[in-house]
C-alpha positions as CSV (number, residue, x, y, z in Angstrom):
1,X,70.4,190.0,12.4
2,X,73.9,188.3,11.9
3,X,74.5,187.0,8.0
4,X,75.5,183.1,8.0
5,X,78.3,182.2,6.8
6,X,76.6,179.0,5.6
7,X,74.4,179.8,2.9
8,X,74.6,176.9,0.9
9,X,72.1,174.5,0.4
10,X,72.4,170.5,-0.1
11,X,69.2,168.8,-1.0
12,X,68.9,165.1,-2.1
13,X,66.8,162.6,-2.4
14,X,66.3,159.1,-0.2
15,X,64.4,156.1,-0.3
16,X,62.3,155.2,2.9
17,X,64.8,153.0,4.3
18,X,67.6,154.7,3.3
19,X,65.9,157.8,5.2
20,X,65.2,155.1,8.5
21,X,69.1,154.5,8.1
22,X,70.3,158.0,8.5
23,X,67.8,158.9,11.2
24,X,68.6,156.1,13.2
25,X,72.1,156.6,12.7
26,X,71.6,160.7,13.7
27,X,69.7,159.7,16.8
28,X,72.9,157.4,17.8
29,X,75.3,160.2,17.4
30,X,73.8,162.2,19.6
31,X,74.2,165.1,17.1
32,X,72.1,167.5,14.7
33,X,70.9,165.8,11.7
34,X,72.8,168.6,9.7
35,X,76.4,168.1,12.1
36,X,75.8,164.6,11.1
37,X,75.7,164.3,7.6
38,X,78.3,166.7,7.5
39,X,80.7,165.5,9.3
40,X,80.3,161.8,7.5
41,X,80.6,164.4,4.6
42,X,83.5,165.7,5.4
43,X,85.2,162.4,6.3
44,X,85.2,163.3,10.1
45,X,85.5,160.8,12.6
46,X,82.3,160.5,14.8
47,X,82.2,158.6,18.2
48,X,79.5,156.8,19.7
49,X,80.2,155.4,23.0
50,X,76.9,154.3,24.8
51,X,79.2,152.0,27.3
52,X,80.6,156.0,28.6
53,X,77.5,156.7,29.8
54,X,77.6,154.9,33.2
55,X,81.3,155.5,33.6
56,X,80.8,159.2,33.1
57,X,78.3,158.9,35.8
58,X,80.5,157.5,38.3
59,X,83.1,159.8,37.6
60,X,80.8,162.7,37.9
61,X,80.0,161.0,41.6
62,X,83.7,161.0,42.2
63,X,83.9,164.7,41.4
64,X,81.3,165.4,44.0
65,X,82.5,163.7,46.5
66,X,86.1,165.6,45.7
67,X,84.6,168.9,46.0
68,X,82.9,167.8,49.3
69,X,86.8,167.0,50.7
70,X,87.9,170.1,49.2
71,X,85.3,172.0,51.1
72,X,85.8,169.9,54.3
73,X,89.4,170.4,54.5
74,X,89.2,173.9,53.8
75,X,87.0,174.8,56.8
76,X,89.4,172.4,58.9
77,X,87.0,169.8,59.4
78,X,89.3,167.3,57.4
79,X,93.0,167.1,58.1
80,X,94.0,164.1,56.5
81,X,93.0,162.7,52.9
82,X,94.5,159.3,51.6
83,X,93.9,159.8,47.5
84,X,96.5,157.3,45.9
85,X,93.9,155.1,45.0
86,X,91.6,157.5,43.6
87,X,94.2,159.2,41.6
88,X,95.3,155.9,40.1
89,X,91.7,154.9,39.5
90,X,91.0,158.4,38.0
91,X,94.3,157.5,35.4
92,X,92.9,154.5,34.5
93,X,90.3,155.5,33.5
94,X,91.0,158.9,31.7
95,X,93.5,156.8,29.8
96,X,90.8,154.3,28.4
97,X,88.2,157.2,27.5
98,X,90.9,158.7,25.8
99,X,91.8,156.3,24.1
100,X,88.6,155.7,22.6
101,X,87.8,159.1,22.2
102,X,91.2,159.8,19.8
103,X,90.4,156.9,18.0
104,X,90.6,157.4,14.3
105,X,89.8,156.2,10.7
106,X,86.8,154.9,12.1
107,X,83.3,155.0,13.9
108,X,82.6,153.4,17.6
109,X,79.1,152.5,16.9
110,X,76.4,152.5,19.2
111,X,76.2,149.8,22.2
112,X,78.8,147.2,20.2
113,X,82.3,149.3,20.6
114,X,83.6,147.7,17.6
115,X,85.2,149.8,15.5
116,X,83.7,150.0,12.2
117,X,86.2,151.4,9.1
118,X,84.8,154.3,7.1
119,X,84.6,152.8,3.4
């Protein structure tokens, strides 16, 4: 068996709602309870970007339908393929993920996308 290289322990104490807080808070990130509190511990940024979800679906839809061209026109049955639009489309909207993905000092929160400044 491989030895950790974390084998430290952090234990402490919470009232009920205090412990409804952080598991609320966990299930929002999308993370470990332990990758959680330790990177709010470590004065990490964490994103939280429910409104992604659909446009991360749509853009996985736009990357089938590319490989389906890409397989067309490499067995010849597609000469042509006007992608100006798509290309600009696909800019757009890489630039505004990444802009709220490289956000910093703060947390997106879940659902509101307002940024909330660490304290």
């Amino acid at each position: 068996m491989a030895e950790r290289t974390r084998n430290q322990v952090v234990a402490f104490r919470v009232t009920n709602a205090e412990r409804r807080q952080i598991n609320t808070k966990v299930r929002r990130s999308g993370l470990s309870q332990q990758a959680y509190l330790l990177q709010v511990a470590l004065e990490e940024p964490i994103c939280v970007v429910e409104e992604l979800k659909p446009i991360l679906a749509e853009l996985r839809g736009w990357g089938r339908n590319l490989n389906q061209l890409t397989v067309l026109a490499h067995s010849g049955r597609v000469q042509t393929v006007y992608l100006q639009e798509l290309t600009a489309a696909l800019a757009k909207t890489y630039e505004a993920v990444n802009c709220l993905l490289t956000e910093k000092d703060g947390v997106i929160s879940c659902g509101d996308m307002q940024l909330h400044q660490r304290e």
